[in-house]
PyMOL commands that place a pseudoatom at each C-alpha (Angstrom):
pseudoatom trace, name=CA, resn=UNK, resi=1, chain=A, elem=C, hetatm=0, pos=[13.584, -39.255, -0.487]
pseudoatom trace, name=CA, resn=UNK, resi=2, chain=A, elem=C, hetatm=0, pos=[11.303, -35.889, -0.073]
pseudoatom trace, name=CA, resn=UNK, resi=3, chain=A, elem=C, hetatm=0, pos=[11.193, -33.197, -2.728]
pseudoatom trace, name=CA, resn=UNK, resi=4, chain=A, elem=C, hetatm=0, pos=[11.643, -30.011, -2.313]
pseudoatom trace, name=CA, resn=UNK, resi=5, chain=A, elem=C, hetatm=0, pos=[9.836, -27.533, -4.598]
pseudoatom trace, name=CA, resn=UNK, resi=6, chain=A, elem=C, hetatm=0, pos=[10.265, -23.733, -4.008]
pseudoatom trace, name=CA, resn=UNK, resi=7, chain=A, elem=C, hetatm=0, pos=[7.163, -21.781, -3.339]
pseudoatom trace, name=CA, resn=UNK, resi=8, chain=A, elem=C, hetatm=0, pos=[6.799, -17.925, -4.083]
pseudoatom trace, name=CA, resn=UNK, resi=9, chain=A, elem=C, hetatm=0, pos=[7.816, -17.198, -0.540]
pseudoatom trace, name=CA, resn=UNK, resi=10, chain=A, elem=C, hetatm=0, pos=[11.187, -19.177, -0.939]
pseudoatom trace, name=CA, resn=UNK, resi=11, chain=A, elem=C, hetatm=0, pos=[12.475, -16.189, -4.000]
pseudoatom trace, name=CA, resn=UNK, resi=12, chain=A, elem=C, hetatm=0, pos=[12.429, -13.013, -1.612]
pseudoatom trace, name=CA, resn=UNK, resi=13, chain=A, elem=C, hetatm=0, pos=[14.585, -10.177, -2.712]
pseudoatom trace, name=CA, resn=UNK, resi=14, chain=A, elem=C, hetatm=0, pos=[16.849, -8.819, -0.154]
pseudoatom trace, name=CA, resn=UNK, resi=15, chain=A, elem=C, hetatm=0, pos=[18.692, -5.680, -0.174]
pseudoatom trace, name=CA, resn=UNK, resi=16, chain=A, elem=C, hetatm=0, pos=[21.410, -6.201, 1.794]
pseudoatom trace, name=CA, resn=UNK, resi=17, chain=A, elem=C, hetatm=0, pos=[23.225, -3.463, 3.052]
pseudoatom trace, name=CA, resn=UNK, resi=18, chain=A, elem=C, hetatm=0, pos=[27.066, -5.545, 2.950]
pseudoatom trace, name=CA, resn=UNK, resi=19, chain=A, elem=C, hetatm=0, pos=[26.345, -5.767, -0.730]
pseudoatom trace, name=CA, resn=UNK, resi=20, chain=A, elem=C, hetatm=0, pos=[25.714, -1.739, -0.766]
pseudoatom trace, name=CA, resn=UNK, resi=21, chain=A, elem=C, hetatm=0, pos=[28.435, -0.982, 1.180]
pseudoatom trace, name=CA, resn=UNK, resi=22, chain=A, elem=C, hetatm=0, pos=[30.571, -2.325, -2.203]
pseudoatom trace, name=CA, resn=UNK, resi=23, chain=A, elem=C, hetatm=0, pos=[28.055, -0.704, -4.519]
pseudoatom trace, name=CA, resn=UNK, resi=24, chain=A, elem=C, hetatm=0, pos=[24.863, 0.664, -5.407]
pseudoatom trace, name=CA, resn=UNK, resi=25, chain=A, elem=C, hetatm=0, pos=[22.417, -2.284, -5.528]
pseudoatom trace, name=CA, resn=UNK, resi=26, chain=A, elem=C, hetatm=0, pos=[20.136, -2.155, -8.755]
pseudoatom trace, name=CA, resn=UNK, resi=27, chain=A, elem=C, hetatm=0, pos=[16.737, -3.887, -8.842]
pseudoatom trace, name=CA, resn=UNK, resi=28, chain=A, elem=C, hetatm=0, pos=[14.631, -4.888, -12.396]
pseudoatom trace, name=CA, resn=UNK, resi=29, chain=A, elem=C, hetatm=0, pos=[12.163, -7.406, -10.742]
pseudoatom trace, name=CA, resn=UNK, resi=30, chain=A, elem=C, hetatm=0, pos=[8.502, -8.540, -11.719]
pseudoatom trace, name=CA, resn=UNK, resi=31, chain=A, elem=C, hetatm=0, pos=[6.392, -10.054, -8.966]
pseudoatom trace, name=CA, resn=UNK, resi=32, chain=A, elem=C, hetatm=0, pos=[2.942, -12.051, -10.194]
pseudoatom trace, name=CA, resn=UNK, resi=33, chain=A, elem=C, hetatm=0, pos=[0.030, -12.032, -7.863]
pseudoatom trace, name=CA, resn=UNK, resi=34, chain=A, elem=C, hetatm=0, pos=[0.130, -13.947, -4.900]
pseudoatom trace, name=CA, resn=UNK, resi=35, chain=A, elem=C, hetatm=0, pos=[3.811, -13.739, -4.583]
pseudoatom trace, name=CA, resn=UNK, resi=36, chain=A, elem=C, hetatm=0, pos=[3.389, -10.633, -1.898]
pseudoatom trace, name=CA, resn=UNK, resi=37, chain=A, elem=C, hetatm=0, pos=[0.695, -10.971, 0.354]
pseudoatom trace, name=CA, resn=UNK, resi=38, chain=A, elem=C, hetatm=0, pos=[-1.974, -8.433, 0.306]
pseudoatom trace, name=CA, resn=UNK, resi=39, chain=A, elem=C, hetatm=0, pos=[-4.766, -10.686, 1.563]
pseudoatom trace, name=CA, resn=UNK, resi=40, chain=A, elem=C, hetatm=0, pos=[-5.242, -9.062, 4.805]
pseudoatom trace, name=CA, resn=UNK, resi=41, chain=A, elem=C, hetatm=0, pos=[-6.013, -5.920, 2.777]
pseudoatom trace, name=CA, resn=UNK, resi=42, chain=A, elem=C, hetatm=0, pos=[-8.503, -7.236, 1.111]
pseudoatom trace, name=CA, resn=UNK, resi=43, chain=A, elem=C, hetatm=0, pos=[-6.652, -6.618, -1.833]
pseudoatom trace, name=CA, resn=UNK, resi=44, chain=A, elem=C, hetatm=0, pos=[-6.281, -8.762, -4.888]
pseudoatom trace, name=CA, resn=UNK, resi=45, chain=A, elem=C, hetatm=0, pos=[-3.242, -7.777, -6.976]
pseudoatom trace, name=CA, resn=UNK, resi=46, chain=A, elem=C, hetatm=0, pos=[-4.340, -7.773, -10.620]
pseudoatom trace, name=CA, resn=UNK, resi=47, chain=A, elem=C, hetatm=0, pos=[-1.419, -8.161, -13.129]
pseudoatom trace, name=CA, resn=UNK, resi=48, chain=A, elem=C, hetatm=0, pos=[2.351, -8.588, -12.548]
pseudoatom trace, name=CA, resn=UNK, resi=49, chain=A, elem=C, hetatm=0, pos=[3.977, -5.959, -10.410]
pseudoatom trace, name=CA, resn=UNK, resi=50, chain=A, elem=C, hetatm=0, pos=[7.101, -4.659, -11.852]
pseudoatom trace, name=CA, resn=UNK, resi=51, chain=A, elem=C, hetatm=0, pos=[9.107, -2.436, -9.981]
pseudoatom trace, name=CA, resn=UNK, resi=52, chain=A, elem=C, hetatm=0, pos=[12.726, -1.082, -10.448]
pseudoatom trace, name=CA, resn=UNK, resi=53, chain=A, elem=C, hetatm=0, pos=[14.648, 1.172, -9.155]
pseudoatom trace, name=CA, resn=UNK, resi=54, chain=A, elem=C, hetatm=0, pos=[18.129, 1.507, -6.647]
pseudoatom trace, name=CA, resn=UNK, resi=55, chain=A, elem=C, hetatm=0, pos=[19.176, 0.929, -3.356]
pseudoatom trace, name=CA, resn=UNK, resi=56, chain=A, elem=C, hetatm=0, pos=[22.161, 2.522, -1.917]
pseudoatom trace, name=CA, resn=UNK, resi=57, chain=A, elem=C, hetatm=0, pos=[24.233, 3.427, 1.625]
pseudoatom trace, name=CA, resn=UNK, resi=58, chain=A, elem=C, hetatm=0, pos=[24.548, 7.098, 2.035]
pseudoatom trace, name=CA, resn=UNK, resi=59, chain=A, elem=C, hetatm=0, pos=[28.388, 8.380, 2.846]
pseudoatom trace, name=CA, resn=UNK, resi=60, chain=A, elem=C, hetatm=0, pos=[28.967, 9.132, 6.712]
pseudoatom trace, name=CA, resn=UNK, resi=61, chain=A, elem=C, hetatm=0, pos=[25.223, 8.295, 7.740]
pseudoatom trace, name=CA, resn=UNK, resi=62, chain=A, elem=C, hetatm=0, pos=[26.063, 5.583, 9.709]
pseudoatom trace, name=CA, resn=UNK, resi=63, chain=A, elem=C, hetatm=0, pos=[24.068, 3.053, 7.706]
pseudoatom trace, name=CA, resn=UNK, resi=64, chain=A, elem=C, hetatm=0, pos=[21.627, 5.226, 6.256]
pseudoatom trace, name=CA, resn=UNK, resi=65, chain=A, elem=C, hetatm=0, pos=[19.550, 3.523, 2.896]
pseudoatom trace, name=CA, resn=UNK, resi=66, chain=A, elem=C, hetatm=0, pos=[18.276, 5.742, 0.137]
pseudoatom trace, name=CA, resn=UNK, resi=67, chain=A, elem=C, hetatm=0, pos=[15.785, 3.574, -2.118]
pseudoatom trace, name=CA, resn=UNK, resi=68, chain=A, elem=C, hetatm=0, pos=[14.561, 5.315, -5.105]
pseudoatom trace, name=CA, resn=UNK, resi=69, chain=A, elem=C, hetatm=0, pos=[12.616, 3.513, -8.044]
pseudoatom trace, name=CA, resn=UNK, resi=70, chain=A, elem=C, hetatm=0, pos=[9.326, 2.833, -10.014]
pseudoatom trace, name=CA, resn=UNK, resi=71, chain=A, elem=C, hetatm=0, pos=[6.265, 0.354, -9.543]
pseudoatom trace, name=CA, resn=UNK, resi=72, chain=A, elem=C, hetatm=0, pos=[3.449, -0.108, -11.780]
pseudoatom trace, name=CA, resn=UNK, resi=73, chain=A, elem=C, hetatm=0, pos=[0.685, -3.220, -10.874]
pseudoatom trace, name=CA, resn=UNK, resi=74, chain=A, elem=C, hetatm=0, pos=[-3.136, -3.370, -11.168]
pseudoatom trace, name=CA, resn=UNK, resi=75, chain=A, elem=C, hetatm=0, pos=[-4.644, -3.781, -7.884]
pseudoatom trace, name=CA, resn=UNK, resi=76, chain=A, elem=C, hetatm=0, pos=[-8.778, -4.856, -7.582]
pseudoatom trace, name=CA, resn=UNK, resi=77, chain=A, elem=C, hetatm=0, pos=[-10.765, -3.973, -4.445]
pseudoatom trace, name=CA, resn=UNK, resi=78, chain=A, elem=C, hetatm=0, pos=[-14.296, -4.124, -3.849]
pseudoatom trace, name=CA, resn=UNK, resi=79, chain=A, elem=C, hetatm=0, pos=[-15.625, -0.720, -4.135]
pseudoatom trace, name=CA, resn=UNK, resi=80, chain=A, elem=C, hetatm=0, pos=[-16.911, 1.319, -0.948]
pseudoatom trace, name=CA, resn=UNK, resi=81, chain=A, elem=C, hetatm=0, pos=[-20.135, 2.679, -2.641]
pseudoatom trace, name=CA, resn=UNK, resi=82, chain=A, elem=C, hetatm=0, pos=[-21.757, -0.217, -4.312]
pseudoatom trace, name=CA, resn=UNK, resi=83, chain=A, elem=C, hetatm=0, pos=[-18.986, -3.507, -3.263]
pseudoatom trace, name=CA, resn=UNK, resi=84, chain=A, elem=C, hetatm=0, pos=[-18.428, -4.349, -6.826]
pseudoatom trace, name=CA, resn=UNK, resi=85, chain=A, elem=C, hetatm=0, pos=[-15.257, -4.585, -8.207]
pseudoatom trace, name=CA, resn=UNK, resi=86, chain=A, elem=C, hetatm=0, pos=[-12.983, -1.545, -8.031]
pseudoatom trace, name=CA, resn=UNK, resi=87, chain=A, elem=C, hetatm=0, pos=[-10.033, -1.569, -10.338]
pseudoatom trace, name=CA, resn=UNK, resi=88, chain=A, elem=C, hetatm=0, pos=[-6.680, 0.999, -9.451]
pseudoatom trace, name=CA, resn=UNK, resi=89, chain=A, elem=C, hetatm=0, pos=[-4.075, 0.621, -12.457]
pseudoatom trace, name=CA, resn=UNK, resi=90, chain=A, elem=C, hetatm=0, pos=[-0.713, 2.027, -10.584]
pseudoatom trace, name=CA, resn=UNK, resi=91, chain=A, elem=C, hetatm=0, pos=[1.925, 3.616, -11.691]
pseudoatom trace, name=CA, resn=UNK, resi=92, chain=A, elem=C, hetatm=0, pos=[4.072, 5.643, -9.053]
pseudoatom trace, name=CA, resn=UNK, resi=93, chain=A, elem=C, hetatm=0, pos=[7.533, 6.229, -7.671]
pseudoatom trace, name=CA, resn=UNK, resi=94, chain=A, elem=C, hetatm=0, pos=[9.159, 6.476, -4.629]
pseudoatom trace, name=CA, resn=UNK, resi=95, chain=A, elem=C, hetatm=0, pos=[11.907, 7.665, -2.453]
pseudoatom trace, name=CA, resn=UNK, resi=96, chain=A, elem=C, hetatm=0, pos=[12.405, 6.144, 0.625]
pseudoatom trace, name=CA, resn=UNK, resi=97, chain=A, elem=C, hetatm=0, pos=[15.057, 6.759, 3.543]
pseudoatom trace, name=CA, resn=UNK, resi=98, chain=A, elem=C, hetatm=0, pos=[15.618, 3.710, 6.151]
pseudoatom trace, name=CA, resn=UNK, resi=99, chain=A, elem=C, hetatm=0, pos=[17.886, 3.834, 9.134]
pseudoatom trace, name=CA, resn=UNK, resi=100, chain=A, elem=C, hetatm=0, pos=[19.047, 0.763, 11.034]
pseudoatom trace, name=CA, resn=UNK, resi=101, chain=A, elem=C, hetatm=0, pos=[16.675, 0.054, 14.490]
pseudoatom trace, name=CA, resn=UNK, resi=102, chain=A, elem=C, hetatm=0, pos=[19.615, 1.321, 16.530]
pseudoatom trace, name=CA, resn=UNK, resi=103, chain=A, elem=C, hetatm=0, pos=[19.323, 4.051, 15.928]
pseudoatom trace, name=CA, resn=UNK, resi=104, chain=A, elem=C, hetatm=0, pos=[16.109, 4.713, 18.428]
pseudoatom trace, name=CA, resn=UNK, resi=105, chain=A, elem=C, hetatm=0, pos=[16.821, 5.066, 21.615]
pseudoatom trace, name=CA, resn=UNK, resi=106, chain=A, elem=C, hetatm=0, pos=[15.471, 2.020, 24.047]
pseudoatom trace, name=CA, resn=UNK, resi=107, chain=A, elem=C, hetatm=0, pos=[14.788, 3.277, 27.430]
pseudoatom trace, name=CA, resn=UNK, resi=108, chain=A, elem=C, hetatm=0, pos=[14.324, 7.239, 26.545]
pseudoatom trace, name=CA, resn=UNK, resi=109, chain=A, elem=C, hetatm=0, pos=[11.920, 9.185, 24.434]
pseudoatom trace, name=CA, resn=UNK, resi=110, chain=A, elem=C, hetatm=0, pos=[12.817, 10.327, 21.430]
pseudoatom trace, name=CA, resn=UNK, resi=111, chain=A, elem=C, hetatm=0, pos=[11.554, 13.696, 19.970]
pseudoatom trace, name=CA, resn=UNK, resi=112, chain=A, elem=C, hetatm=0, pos=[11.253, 13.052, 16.150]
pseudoatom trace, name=CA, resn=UNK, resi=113, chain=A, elem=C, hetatm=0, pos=[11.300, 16.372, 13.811]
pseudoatom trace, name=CA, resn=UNK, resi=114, chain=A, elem=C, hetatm=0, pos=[9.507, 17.238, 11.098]
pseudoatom trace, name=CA, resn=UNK, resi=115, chain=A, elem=C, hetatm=0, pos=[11.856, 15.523, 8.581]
pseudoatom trace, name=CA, resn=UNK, resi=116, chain=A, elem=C, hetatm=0, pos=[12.538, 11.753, 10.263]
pseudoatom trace, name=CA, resn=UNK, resi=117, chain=A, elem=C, hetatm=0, pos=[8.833, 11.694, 10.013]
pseudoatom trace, name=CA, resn=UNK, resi=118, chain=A, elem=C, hetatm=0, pos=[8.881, 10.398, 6.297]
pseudoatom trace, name=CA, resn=UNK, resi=119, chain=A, elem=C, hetatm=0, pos=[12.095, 7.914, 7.621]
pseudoatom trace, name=CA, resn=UNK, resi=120, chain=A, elem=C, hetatm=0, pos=[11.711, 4.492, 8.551]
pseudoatom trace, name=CA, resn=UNK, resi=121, chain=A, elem=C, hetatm=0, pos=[13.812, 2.096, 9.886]
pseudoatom trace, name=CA, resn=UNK, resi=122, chain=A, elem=C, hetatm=0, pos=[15.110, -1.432, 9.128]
pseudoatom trace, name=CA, resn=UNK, resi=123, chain=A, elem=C, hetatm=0, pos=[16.546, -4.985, 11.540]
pseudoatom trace, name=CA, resn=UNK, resi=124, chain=A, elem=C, hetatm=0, pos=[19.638, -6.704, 10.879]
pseudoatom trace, name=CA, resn=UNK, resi=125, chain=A, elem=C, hetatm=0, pos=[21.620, -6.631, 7.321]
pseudoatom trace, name=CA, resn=UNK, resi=126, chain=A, elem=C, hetatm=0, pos=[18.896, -5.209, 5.193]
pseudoatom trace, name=CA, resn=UNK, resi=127, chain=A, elem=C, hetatm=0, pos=[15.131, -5.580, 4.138]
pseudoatom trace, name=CA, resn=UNK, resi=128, chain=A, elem=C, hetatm=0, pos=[13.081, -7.450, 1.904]
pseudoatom trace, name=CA, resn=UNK, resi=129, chain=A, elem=C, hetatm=0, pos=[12.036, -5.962, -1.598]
pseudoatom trace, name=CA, resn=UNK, resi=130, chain=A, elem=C, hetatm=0, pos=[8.366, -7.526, -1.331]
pseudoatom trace, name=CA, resn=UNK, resi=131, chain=A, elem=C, hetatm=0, pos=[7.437, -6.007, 1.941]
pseudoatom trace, name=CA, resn=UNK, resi=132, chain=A, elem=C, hetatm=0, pos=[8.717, -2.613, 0.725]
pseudoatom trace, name=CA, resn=UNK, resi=133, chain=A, elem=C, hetatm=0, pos=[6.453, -2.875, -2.374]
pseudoatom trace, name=CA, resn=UNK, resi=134, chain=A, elem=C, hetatm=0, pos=[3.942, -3.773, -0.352]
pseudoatom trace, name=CA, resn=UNK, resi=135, chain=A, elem=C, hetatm=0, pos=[4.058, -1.225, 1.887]
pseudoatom trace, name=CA, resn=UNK, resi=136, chain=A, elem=C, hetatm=0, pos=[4.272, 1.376, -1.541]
pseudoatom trace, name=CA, resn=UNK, resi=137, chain=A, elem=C, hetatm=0, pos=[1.178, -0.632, -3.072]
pseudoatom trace, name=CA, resn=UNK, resi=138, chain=A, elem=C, hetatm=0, pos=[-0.948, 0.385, 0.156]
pseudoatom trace, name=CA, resn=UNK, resi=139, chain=A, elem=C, hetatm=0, pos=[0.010, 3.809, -0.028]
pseudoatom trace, name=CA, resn=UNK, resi=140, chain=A, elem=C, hetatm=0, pos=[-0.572, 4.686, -3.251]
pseudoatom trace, name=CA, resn=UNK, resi=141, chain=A, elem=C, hetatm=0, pos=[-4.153, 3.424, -3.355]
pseudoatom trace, name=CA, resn=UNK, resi=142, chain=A, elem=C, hetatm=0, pos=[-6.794, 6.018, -2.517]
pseudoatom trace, name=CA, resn=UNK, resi=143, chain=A, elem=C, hetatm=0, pos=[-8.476, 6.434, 0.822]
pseudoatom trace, name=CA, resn=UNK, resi=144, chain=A, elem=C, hetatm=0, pos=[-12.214, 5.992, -0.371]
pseudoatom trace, name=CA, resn=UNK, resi=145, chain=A, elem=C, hetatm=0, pos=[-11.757, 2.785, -3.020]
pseudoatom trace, name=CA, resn=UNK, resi=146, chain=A, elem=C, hetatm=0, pos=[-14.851, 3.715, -5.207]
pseudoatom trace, name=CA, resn=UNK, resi=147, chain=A, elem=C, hetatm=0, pos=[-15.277, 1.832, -8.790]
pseudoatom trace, name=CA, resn=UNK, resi=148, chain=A, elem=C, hetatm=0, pos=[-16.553, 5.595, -10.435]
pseudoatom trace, name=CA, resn=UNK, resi=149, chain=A, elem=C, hetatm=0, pos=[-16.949, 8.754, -9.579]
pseudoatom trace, name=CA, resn=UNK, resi=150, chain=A, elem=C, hetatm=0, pos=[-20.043, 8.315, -10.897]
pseudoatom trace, name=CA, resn=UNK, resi=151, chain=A, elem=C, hetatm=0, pos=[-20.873, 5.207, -8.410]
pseudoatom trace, name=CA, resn=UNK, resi=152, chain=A, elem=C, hetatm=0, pos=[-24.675, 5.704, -7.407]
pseudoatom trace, name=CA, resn=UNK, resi=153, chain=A, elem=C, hetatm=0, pos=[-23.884, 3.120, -4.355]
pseudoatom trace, name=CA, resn=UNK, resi=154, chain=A, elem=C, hetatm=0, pos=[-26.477, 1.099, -2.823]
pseudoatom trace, name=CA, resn=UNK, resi=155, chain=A, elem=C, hetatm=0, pos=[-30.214, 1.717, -2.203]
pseudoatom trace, name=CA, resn=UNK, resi=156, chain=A, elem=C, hetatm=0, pos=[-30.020, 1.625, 1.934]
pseudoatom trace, name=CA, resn=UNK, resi=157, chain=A, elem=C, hetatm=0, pos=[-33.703, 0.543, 2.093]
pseudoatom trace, name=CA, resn=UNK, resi=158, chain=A, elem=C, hetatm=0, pos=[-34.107, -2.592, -0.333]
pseudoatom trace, name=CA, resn=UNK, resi=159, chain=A, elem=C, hetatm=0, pos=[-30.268, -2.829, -0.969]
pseudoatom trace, name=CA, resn=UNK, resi=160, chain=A, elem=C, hetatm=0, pos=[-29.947, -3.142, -4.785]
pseudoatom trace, name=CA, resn=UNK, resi=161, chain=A, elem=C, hetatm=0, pos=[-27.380, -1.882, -6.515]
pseudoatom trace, name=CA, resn=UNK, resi=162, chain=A, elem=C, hetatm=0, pos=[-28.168, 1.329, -8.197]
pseudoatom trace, name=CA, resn=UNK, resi=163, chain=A, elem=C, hetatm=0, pos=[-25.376, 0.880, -10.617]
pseudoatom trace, name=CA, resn=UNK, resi=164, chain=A, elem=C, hetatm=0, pos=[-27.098, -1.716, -12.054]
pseudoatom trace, name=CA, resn=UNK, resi=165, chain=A, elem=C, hetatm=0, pos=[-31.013, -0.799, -11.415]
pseudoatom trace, name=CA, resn=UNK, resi=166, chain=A, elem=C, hetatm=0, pos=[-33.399, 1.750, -10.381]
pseudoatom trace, name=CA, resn=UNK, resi=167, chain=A, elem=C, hetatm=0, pos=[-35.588, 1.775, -7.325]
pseudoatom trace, name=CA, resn=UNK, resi=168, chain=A, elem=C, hetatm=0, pos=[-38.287, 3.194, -6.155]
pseudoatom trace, name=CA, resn=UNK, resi=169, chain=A, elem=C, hetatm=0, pos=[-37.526, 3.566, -2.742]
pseudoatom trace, name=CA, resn=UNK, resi=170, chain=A, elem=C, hetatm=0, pos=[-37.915, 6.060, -0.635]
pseudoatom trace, name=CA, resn=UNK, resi=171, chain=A, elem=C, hetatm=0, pos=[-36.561, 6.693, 3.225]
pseudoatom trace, name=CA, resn=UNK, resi=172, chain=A, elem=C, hetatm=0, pos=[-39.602, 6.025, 5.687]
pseudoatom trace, name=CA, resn=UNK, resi=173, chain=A, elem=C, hetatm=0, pos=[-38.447, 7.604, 8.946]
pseudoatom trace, name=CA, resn=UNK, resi=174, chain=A, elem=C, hetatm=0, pos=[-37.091, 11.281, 8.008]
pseudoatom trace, name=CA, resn=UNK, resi=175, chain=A, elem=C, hetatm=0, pos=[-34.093, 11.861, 10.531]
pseudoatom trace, name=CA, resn=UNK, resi=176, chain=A, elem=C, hetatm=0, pos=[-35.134, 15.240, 12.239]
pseudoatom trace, name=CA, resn=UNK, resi=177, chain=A, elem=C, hetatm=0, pos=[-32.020, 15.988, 13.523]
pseudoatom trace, name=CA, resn=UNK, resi=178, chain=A, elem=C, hetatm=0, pos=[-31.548, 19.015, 11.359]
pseudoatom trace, name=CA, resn=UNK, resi=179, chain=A, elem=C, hetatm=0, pos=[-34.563, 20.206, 11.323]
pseudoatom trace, name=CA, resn=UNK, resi=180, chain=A, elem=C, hetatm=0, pos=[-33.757, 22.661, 14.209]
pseudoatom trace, name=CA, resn=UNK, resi=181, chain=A, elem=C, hetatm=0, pos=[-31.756, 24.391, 11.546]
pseudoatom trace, name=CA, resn=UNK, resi=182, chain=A, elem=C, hetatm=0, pos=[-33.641, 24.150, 8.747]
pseudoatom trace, name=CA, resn=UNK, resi=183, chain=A, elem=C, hetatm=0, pos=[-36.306, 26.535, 10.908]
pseudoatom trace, name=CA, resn=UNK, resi=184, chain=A, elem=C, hetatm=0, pos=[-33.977, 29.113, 11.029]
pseudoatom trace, name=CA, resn=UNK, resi=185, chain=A, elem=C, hetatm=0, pos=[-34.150, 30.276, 7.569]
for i in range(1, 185): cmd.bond("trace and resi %d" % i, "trace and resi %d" % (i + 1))
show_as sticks, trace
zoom trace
């Protein structure tokens, strides 16, 4: 006889929209790395995440979802400047507005205002937890992933790290593209 044993993948956390039709769903939930996949982000998630908040259908919205809640995890990333490692403790909330896929119209275009921009929209009885989080996690890091302000980069003639050691270097070829413009003082 085979036996089964549950991965990460097999615990997902649905939010079901049925069960917030009864009530407002309430979520308490720690996720350890590897259990959402942010390997395509070159991403490595650093300590648990916790996250917890509420999800809830809004009145007369024809299956509108309001999340709302709180995520704090350590994510690592290698650092644009000098590709060491770049460490981003988070700690940020969110409020989120889904509406079901049917709402888009399939054969027309749809004009979307100013205020369905920050809306998104969800397939069949709900959404996954994980993929929300994700999708948070992402969003929440900064644009340039630098390890410092104070990050010195790398030396783009021999390479080296300038975090870590000095160089002597010095650019051979001077790009004279500007110097049009630095004649005209």
């Amino acid at each position: 006889m085979r036996q089964f044993y549950p991965t990460a993948l097999d615990f997902l956390m649905f939010l079901s929209v049925k069960e917030m039709e009864l009530r407002k769903v309430r979520f308490d939930e720690t996720f350890q790395p590897g259990h959402i996949d942010f390997s395509g982000e070159d991403l490595i998630q650093g300590s648990p995440l916790h996250a917890m908040g509420t999800a809830e259908l809004l009145a007369h919205t024809g299956g509108e979802v309001r999340i709302q809640g709180r995520l704090a995890v350590e994510m690592t990333a290698q650092c644009d400047r000098c590709l060491g490692r770049a460490k981003f403790p988070l700690d940020t909330a969110f409020d989120l507005f889904y509406r079901p896929v049917s709402f888009i119209a399939r054969e027309e275009e749809v004009e979307i205002d100013e205020g369905e921009a920050e809306i998104g929209f969800y397939e069949g009885g709900g959404m996954e937890l994980e993929e929300l989080l994700r999708e948070q996690v992402l969003l929440a890091l900064p644009m340039q992933r630098i390890c410092s302000d104070l990050c010195k980069g790398i030396c783009p003639v021999c390479g080296k790290n300038r975090n870590e050691t000095t160089c002597d270097c010095r650019l051979e070829t001077a790009d004279d593209r500007w110097g049009a413009l630095r004649d005209l003082k």
